[in-house]
Backbone as a ProteinNet text record, in pm:
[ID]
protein_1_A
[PRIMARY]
XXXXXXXXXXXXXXXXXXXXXXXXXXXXXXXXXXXXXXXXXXXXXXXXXXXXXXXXXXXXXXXXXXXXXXXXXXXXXXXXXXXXXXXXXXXXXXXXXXXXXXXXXXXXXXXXXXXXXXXXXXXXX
[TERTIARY]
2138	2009.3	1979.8	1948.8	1908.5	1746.4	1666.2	1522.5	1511.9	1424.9	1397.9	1288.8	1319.6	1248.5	1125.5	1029	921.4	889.2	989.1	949.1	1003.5	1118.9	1149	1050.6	952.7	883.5	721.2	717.6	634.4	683.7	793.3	879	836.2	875.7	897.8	784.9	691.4	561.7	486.5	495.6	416	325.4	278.3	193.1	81.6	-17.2	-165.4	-248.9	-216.5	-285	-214.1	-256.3	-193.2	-247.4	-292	-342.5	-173.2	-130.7	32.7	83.2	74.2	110.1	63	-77.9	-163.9	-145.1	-111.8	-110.6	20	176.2	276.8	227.7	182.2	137.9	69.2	-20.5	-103.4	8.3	44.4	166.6	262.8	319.5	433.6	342.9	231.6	187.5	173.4	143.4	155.3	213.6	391.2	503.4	531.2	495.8	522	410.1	462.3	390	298.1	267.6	186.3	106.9	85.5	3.4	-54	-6.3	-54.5	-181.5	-96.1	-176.3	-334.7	-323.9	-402.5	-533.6	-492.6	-580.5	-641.5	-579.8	-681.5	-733.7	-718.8	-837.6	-909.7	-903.6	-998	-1010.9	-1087.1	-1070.5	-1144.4	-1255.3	-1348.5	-1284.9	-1142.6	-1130	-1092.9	-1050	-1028.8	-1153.3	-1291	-1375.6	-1364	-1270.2	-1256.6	-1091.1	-1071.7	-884.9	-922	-1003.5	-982.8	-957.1	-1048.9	-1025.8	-882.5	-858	-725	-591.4	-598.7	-533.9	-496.1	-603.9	-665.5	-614.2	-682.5	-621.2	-414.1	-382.2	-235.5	-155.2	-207	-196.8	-188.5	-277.6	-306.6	-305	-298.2	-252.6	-103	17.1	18.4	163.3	163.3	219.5	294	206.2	278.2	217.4	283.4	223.5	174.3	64.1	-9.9	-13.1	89.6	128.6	190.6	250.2	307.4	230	102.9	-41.8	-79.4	-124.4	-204.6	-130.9	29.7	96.4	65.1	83.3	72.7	-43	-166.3	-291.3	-271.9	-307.2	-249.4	-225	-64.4	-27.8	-53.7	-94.4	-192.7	-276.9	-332.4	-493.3	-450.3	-334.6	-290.5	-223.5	-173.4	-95.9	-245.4	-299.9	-407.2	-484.3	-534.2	-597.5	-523.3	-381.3	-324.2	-329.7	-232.9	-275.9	-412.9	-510.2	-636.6	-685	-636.6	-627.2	-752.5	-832.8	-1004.5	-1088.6	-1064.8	-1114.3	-1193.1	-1259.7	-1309.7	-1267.9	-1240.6	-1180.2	-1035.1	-994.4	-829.1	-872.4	-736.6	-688.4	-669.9	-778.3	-734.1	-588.9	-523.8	-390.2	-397.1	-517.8	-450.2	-512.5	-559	-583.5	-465.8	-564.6	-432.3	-352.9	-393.4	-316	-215.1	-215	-147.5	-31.5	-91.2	52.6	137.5	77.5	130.3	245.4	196.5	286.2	396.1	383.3	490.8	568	539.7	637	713	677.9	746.1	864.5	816.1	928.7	1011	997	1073.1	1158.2	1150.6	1173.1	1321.3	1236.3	1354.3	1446.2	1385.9	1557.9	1662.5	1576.5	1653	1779.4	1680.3	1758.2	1913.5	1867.4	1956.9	2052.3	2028.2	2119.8	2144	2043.8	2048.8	2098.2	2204.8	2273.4	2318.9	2380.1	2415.2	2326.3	2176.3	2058.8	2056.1	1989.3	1954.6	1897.7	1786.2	1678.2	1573	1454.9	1328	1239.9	1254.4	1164.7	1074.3	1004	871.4	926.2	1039.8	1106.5	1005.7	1061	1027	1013.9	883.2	865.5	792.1	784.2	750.6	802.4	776.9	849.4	800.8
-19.8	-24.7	-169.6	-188.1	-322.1	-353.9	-450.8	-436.6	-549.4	-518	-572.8	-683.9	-796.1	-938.7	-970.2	-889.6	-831.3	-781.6	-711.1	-621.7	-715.7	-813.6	-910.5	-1026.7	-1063.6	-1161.1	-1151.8	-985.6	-928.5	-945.7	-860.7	-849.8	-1018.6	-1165.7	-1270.3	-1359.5	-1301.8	-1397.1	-1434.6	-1542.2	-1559.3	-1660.3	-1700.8	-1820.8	-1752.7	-1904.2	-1815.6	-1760.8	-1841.3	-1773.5	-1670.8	-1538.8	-1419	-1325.5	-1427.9	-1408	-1341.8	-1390.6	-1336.3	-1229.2	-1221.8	-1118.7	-966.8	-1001.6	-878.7	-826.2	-936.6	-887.6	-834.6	-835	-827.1	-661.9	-618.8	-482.8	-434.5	-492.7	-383.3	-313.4	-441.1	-400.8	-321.3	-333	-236.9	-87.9	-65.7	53	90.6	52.9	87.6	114.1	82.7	121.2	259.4	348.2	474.6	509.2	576.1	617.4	705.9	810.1	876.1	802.1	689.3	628.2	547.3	521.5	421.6	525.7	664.7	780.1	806.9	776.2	854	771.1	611.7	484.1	448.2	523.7	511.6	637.5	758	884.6	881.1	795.9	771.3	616.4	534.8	418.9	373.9	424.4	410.9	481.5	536.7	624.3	755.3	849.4	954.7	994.4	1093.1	1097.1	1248.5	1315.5	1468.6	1536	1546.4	1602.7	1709.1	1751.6	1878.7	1851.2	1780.6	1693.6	1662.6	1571.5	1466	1627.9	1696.4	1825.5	1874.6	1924.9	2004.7	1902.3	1787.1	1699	1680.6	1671.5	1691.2	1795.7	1910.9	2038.6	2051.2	2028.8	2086	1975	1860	1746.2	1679.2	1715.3	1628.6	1777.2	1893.8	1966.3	2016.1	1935.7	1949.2	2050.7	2123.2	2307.7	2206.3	2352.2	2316	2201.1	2249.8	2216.8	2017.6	2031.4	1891.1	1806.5	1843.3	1770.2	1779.4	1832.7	1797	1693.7	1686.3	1606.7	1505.7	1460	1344.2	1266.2	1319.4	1300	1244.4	1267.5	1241.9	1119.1	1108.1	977.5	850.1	897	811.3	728.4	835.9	756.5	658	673.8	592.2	467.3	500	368.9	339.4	343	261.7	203.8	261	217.1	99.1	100.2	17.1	-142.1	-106.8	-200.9	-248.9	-183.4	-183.2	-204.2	-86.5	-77.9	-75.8	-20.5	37.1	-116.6	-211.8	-282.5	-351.5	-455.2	-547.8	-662.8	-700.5	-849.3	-788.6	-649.3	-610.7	-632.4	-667.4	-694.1	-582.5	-506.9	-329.9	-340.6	-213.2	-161.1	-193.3	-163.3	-229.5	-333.2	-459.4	-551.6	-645.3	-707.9	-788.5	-870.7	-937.4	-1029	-975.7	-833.2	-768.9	-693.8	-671.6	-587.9	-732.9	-849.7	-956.6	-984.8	-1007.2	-1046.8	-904.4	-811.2	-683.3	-701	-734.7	-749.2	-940.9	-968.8	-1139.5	-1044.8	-973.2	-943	-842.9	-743.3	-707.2	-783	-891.4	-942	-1047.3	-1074.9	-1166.2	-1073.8	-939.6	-845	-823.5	-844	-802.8	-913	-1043.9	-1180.9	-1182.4	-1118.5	-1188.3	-1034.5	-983.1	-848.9	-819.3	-749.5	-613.8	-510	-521.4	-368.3	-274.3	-357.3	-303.3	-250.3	-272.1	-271.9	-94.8	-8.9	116.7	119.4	165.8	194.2	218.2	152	175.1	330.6	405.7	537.3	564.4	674.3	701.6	773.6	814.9	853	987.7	1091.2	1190.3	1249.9	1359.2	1398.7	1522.1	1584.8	1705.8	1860.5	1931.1	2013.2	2144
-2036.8	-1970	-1934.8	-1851.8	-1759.4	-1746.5	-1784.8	-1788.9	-1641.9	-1567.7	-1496.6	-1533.1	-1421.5	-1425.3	-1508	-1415.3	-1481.9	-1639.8	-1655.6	-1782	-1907.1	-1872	-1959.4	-1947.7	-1864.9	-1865.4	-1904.4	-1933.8	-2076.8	-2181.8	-2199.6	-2347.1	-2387.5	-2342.2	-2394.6	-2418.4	-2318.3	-2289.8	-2403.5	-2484.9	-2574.2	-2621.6	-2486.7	-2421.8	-2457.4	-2478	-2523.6	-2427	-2258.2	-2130.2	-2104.3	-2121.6	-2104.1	-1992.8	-1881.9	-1752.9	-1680	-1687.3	-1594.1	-1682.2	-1808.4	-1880.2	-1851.7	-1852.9	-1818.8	-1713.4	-1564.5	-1429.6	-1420.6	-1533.1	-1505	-1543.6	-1652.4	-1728.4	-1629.6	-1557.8	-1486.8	-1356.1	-1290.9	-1202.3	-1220.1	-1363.3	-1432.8	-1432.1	-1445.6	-1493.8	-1372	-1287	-1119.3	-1037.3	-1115.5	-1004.3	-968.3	-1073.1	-991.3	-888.3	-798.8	-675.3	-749.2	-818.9	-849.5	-946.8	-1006.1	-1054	-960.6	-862.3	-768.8	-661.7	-667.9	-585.9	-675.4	-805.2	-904	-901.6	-894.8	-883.7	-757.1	-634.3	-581.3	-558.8	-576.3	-590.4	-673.2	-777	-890.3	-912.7	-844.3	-855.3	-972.2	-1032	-1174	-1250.3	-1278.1	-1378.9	-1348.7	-1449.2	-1469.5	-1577	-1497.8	-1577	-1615	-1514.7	-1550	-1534.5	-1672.2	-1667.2	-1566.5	-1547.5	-1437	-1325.6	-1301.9	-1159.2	-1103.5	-1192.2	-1195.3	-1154.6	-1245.1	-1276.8	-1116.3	-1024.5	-945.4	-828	-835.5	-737.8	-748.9	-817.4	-840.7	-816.6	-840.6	-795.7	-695.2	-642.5	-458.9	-343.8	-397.3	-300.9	-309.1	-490.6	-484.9	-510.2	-514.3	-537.1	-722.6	-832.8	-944.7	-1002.3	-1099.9	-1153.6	-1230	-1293.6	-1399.8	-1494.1	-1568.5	-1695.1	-1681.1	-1593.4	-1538.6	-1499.9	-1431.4	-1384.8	-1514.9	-1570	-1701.8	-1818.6	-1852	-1922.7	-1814.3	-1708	-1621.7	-1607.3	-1624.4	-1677	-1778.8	-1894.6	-1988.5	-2099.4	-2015.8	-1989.1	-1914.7	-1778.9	-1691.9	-1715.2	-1847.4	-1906.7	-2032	-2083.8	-2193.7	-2104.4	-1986	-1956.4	-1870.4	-1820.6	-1774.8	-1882.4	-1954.4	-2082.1	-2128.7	-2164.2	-2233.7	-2100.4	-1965.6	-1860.8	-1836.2	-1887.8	-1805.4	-1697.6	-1635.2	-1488.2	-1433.4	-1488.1	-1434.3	-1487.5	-1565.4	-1644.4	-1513.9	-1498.7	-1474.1	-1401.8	-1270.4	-1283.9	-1244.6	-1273.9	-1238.9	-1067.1	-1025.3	-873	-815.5	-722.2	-666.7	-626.9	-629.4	-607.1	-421.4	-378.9	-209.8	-185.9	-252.8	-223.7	-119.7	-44.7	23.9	-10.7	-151.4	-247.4	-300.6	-291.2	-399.7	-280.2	-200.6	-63.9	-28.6	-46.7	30.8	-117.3	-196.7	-313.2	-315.6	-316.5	-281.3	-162.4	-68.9	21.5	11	-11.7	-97.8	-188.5	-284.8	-402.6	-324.2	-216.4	-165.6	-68.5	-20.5	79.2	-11.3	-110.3	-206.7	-300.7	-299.2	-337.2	-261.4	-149.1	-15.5	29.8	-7.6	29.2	-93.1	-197.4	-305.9	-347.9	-252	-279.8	-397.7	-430.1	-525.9	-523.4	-437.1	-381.4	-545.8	-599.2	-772	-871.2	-852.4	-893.9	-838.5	-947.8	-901.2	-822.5	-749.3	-694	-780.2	-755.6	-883	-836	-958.6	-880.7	-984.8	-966.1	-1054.5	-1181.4	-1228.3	-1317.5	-1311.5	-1434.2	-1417.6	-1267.9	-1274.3	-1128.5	-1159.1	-1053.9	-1046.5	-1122.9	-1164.5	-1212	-1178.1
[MASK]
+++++++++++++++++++++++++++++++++++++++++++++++++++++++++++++++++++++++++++++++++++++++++++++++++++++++++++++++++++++++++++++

């Protein structure tokens, strides 16, 4: 298993400004597309598993049971990132699409061809 840039520059960070740390966690908790889908249909939160459930279901195509474990988890990795917190950088901010296309632009440069492809793991079921 191979940890990416990112996820080793959490793992090590043990500086007392833990301003880059936090933004590396919130970002990490964001890479899957369906967390990224979830944050902005619920930009204050997940205040109703039903909701979240119902919206996944019928927009996002996952059965029951798979929307509700995905929920779930959602709310533990946001919680833990603190995604909803205060002061977090929105998921389409322009600071934040501009810095995404920079890191795509420099995988691109330094060929990552050997590198998997990053996906939302799991999925639908």
């Amino acid at each position: 298993m191979k940890l990416t840039e990112p996820a080793l520059r959490v793992l090590h960070d043990e500086r007392e400004d833990q301003t880059e740390k936090l933004t590396l966690i919130r970002d990490l908790a964001l890479r899957p597309s369906i967390h990224k889908k979830l944050r902005e249909q619920f930009p204050d939160g997940i205040k109703s598993d039903a909701s979240a459930v119902h919206f996944l279901m019928f927009e996002e195509g996952y059965n029951k049971q798979a929307a509700s474990e995905l929920v779930t988890q959602f709310k533990a990795t946001a919680e833990y990132a603190g995604i909803f917190k205060p002061g977090i950088i929105p998921v389409n901010s322009p600071q934040n699409e501009a810095d995404e296309v920079e890191e795509d632009e420099a995988s691109i440069d330094e060929g990552d061809a050997d590198d998997p492809p990053s996906g939302h793991g799991g999925g639908k079921r």
